[in-house]
Structures are given as C-alpha cells and as structure tokens.
VMD Tcl script that draws the C-alpha trace (Angstrom):
set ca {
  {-19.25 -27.00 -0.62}
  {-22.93 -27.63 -0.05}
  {-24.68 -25.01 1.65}
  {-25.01 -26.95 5.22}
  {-21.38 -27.15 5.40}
  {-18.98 -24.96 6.67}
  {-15.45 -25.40 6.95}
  {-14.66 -24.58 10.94}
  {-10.78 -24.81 10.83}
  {-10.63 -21.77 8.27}
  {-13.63 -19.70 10.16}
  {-12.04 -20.30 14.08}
  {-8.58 -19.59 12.39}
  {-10.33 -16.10 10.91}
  {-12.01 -15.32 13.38}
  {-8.89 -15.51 15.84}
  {-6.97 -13.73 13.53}
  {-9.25 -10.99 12.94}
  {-10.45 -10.17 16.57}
  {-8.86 -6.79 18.33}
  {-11.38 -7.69 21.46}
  {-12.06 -10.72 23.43}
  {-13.66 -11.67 26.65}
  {-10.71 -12.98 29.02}
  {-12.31 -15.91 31.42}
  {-9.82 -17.01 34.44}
  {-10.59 -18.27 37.56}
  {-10.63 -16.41 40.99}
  {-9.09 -17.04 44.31}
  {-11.86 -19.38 45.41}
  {-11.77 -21.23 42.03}
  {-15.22 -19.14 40.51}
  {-15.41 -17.76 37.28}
  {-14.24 -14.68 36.45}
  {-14.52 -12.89 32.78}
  {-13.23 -9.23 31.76}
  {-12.90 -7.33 28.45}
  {-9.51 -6.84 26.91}
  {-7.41 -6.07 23.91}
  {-6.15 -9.07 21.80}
  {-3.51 -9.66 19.08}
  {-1.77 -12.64 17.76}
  {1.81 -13.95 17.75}
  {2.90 -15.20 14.03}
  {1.62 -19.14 14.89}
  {-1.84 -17.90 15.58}
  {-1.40 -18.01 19.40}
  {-3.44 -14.89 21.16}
  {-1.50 -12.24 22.77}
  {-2.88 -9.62 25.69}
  {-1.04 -6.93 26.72}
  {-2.66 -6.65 30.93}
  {-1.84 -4.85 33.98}
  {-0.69 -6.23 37.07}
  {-2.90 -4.44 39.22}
  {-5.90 -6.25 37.32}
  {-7.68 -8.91 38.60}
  {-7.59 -11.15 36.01}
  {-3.52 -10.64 36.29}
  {-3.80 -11.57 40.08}
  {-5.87 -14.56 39.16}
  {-3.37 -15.87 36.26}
  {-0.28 -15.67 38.54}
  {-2.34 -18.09 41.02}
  {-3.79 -19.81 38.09}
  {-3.01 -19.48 34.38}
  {-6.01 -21.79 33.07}
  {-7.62 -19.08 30.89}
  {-10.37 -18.90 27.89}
  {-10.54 -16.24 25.18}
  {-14.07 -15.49 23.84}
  {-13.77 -13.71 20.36}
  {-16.42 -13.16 17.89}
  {-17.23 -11.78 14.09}
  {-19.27 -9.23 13.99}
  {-22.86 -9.97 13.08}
  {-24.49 -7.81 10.32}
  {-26.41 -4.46 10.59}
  {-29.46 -5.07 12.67}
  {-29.02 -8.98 12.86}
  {-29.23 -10.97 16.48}
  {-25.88 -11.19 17.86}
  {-26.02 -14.63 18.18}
  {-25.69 -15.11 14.44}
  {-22.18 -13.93 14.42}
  {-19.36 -16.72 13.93}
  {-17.64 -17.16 17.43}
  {-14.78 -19.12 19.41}
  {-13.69 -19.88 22.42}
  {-9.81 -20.54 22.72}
  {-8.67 -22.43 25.25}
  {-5.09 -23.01 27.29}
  {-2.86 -20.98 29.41}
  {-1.74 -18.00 29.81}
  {1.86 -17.23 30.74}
  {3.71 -13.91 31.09}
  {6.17 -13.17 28.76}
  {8.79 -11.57 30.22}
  {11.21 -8.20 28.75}
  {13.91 -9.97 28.94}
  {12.71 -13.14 27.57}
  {13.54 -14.21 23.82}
  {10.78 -13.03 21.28}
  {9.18 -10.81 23.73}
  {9.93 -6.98 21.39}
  {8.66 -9.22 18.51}
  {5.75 -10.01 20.41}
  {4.90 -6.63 21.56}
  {5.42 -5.08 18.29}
  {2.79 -7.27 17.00}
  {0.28 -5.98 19.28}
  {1.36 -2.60 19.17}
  {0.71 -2.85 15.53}
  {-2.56 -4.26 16.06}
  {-3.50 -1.67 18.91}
  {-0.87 1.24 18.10}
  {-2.32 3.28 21.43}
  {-1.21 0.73 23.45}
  {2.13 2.31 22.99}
  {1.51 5.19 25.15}
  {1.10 2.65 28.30}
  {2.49 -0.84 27.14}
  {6.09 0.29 28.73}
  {4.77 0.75 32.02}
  {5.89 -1.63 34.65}
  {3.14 -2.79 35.59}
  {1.99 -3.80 32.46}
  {2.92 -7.44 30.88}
  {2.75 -9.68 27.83}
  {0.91 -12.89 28.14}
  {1.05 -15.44 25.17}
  {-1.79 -18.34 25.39}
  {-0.27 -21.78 24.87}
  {-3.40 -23.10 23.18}
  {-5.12 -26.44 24.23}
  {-7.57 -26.52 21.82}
  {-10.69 -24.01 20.76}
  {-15.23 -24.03 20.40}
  {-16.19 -22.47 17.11}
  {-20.36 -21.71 17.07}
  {-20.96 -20.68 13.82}
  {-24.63 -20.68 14.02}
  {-27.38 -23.16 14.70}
  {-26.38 -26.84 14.12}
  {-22.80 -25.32 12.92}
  {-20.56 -26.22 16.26}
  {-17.20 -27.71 16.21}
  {-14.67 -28.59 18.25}
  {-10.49 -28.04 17.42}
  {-7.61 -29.08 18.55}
  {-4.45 -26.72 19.04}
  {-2.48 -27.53 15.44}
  {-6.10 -26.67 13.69}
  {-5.99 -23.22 14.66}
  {-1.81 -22.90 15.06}
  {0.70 -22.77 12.71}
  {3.63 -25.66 12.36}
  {6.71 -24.09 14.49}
  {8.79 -24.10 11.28}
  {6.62 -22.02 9.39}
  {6.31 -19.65 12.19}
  {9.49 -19.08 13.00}
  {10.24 -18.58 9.26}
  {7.66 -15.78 9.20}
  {9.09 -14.20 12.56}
  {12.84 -14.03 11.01}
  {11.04 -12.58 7.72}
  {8.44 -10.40 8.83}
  {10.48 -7.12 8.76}
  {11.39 -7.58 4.57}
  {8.19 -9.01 3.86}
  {6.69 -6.29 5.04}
  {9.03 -3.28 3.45}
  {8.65 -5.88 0.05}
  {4.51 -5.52 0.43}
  {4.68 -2.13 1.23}
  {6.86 -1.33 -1.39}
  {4.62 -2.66 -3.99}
  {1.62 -0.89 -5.92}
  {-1.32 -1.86 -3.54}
  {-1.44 1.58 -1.99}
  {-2.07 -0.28 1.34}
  {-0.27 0.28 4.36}
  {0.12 -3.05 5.86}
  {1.78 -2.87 9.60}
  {2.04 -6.70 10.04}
  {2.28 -10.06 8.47}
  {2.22 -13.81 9.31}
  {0.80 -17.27 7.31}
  {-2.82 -16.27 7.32}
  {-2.72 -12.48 6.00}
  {-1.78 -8.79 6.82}
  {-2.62 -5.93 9.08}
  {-3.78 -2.38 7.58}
  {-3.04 0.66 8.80}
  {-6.33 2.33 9.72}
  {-8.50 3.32 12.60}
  {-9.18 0.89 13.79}
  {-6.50 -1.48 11.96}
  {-7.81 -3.77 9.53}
  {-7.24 -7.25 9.34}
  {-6.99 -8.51 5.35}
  {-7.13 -12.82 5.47}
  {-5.51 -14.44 2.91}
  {-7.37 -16.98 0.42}
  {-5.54 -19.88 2.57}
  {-2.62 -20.20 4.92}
  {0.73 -19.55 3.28}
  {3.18 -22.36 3.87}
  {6.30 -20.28 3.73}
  {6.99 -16.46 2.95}
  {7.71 -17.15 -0.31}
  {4.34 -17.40 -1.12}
  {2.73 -13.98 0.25}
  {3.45 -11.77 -2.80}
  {1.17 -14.23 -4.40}
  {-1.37 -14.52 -2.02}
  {-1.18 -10.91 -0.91}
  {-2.10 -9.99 -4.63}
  {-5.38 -8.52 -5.35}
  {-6.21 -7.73 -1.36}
  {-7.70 -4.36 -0.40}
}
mol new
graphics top color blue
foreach p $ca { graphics top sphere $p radius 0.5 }
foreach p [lrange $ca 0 end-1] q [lrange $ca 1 end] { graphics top cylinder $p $q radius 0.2 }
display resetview
C-alpha cells in the first residue's frame, strides 16, 4: 500500500474495537447537543455497548430520544498533538437492553470483561445496557485521511456473529488452554481481550470468518 493510503474499514473497525472510553453525544430536551464521558465495550458484531445509569442525563435524553454518536479515539504517541491520533465517530441509536431480554447476560459479560469494576455497580437497578444499532461511522485518521462508512463496514455479518456468541465460552477455555501464557477474557471475529489493568485489547491480522479460524489467527499474539 503506498504510503498516502490507508485502509479506513480496518482502522475505524480497530479503533472501535480497541476503545474502553468514548464521548457519548445525545440530544437534550430542547433538541441541543449534549456530550458526556463513558465506558464502552462491544457486542461480538462490533456494535458498541454502554453500561449507564438512569439517573444520568444522557439516560433521560435517550429514553426521549435514542439518536446518539460515540466519539472514540487511538491514542496519539508520547508528546504528539492529539489531533494526530486515528479517530471515529459511530453513529445510530441507542436502545436499552433489557434483563430479561435475550442476549442481554452475554452482553453484560462482555463489558464486564472489558471493564471488570463495573461489576461492583452494573447490578444496580438503576443501571442499564444500551446496544447502538449502528447507522454508519466518520473515521479522521489525520490530515487529508477522512472517510466515511457505512454500518456492514464496521459490523460483522449476523451469521458470523451469532456463531461467535454460541462459541465464545470454548473458544475461550481452547485459547486459554494453550501455551500463550495470556489470559484472554473475551473473544469475537476481530481479536481477544487480555486480562490486565487496564484490559488489553490484542486485534487480529484480519477479521476471522468463523471460529474455526482463531487458533490460527490468535497464533503468535502477545
């Protein structure tokens, strides 16, 4: 690839993959903006996942309206501007997910394995799941590097998702059982989570097309 080009489906998909922070942007009672700072994960398609309270203003503002935007950025290098980190805006709505709803304890144990103190407040009542149906995202990846994608650029095919949701659990004891010496605490098409503080996200050399190909693709991450 020549050095002007830059391949924005694989850096927006990275970059929403690899983000534990985002600025959430919804829109207040009289229709103004409206941005806070929250915790982010992601559901096994590549859809962002928030864990917020109900008592929070941007909660009130998605039960009136649940048009919502998701800034997340990579992290620029030691002592660079800021504004030379890779970032994108995702796009869409944000719905509750409720308990009792299918795929919801999947769900959360994603982001609890993204954000494991979570735990000690994620089964208050007051707090809820949200799940962003994505519409579509704004990757800046620099100067003269802006694109932007559409929902299936940045999400994975339903089939493959759902494969990797009934899978998850024995892929994970499989990859864990192995000789990487890596403690991975989640899975899906486009890499793993490590156990750390903070958790570490590991991004596979592309986007696996079925589980049966992440002991290959898996191999030789740390």
């Amino acid at each position: 690839m020549a050095e002007d080009e830059f391949d924005a489906v694989d850096l927006a998909r990275r970059i929403v993959r690899s983000a534990s922070t985002a600025a959430l942007g919804t829109l207040s009672a009289d229709g103004g903006p409206f941005v806070s700072f929250v915790t982010v994960a992601t559901a096994e398609d590549g859809a962002p996942i928030v864990l917020l309270s109900g008592l929070a203003a941007h909660s009130r503002n998605l039960g009136r309206d649940d048009r919502a935007s998701l800034l997340m950025q990579a992290p620029a290098g030691e002592g660079d501007d800021p504004l030379t980190g890779a970032r994108a805006t995702v796009v869409g709505r944000l719905r509750r997910v409720g308990r009792d709803e299918p795929g919801h304890d999947r769900l959360l144990a994603r982001f609890l394995a993204r954000h494991p103190k979570a735990a000690g407040y994620a089964g208050f009542g007051d707090f809820s799941l949200y799940r962003m149906a994505v519409e579509g995202a704004h990757l800046v990846a620099g100067f003269g590097r802006i694109a932007r994608l559409a929902a299936d650029d940045i999400l994975v095919p339903p089939a493959v998702a759902n494969a990797f949701a009934a899978a998850g659990p024995s892929l994970l004891d499989a990859l864990n059982g192995s000789a990487s010496g890596l403690r991975l605490v989640a899975v899906d098409p486009d890499g793993v989570d490590v156990e750390g503080e903070p958790v570490r996200r590991l991004a596979f050399p592309r986007r696996a097309g079925d589980p049966g190909e992440v002991a290959v693709l898996a191999a030789g991450l740390g």
